[in-house]
N, C-alpha and C positions, 0 to 999 in steps of 0.2 A: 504494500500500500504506500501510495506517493504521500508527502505531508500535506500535497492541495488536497487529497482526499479525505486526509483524516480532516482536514480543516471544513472540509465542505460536509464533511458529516457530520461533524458536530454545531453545524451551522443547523443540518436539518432536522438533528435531533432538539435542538434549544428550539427551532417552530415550531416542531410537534407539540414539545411540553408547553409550550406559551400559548400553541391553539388550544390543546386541551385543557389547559385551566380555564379559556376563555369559554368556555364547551363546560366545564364546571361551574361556572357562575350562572351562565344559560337556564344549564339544569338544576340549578339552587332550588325553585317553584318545580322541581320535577315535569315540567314541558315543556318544547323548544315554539315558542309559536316562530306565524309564516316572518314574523320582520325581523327574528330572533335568527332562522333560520337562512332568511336573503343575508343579512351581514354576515353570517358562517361561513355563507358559499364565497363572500366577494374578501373576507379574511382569508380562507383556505386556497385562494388562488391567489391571493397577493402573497402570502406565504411561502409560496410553494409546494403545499401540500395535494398529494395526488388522491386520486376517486376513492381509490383501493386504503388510503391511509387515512382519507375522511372518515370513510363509513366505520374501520377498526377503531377512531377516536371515538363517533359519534357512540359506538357501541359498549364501550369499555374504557374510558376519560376518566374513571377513578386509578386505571392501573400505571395512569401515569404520573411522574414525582409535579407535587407544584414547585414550579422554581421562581420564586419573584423576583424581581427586580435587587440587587444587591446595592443598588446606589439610587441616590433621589436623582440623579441626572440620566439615570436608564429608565425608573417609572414615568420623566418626564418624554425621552425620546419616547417608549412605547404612547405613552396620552396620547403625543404629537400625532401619532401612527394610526390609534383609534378613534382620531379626533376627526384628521381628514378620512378616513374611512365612511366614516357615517355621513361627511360631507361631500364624499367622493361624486354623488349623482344630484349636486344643489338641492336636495330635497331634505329636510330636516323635519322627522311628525317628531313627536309628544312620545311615542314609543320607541323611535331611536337616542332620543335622548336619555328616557329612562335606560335603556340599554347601556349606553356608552355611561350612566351615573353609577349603573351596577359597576359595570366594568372598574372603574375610578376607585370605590370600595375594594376589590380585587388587586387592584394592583398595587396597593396598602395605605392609600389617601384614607384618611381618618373619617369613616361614614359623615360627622356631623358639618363635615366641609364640603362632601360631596359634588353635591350641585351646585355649589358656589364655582369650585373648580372646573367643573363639566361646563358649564354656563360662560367661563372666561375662557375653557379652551376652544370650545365653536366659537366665539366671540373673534379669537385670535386667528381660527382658521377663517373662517370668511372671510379677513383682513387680508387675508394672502400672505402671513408671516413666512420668514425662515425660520426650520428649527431653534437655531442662535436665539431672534429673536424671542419664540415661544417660550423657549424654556428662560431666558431673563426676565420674561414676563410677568408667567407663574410663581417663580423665586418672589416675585417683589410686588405683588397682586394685592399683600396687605399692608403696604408702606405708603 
């Protein structure tokens, strides 16, 4: 095995685990609905994640480790990432935002700031930020 392989594998196993926690939080209400399920599809293809390794998350997401974000400037890149995601088709309902407030919970923002955070990162992505930007943002959002 080349070292780009081990690299590019272990690139695709950190997607895996990051989809499948996302896939965990989904399933927290134990049902994936239809708006729950259209961000899955357009996460697992921005991801990388293939048909065959969807449906083994979709099916069994508890057997893989959660691995969060080890630094507040990787929970910020990943927001960045699910932020423009749900922004990705200009279209923003009231149920992808709760989606993307769950998600913000998950990736270890403090519940009771939640939506405060969610609310300033669509705020920022509709701005057309650069990551740079975004995340000096959020840093300083209470200053």
């Amino acid at each position: 095995m080349s070292i780009a392989d081990f690299f590019d594998s272990g690139f695709k196993k950190r997607n895996e685990d990051h989809f499948a926690a996302i896939v965990r939080v989904a399933m927290s209400d134990d049902v994936i609905t239809d708006d729950e399920k259209a961000f899955l599809d357009r996460l697992a293809h921005k991801l990388g994640i293939s048909e065959i390794e969807y449906q083994k998350i979709l099916k069994d997401f508890k057997t893989h480790p959660i691995n969060p974000p080890t630094s507040y400037d990787r929970r910020l890149e990943r927001l960045f990432d699910l932020a423009r995601m749900v922004w990705v088709d200009h279209i923003e309902s009231n149920k992808q935002v709760r989606i993307l407030t769950r998600l913000v919970v998950g990736l270890g923002f403090h519940a009771k700031n939640a939506k405060y955070i969610t609310h300033k990162a669509l705020d920022l992505v509709h701005e057309e930020v650069d990551l740079d930007t975004f995340m000096k943002e959020i840093k300083h959002m209470n200053r």
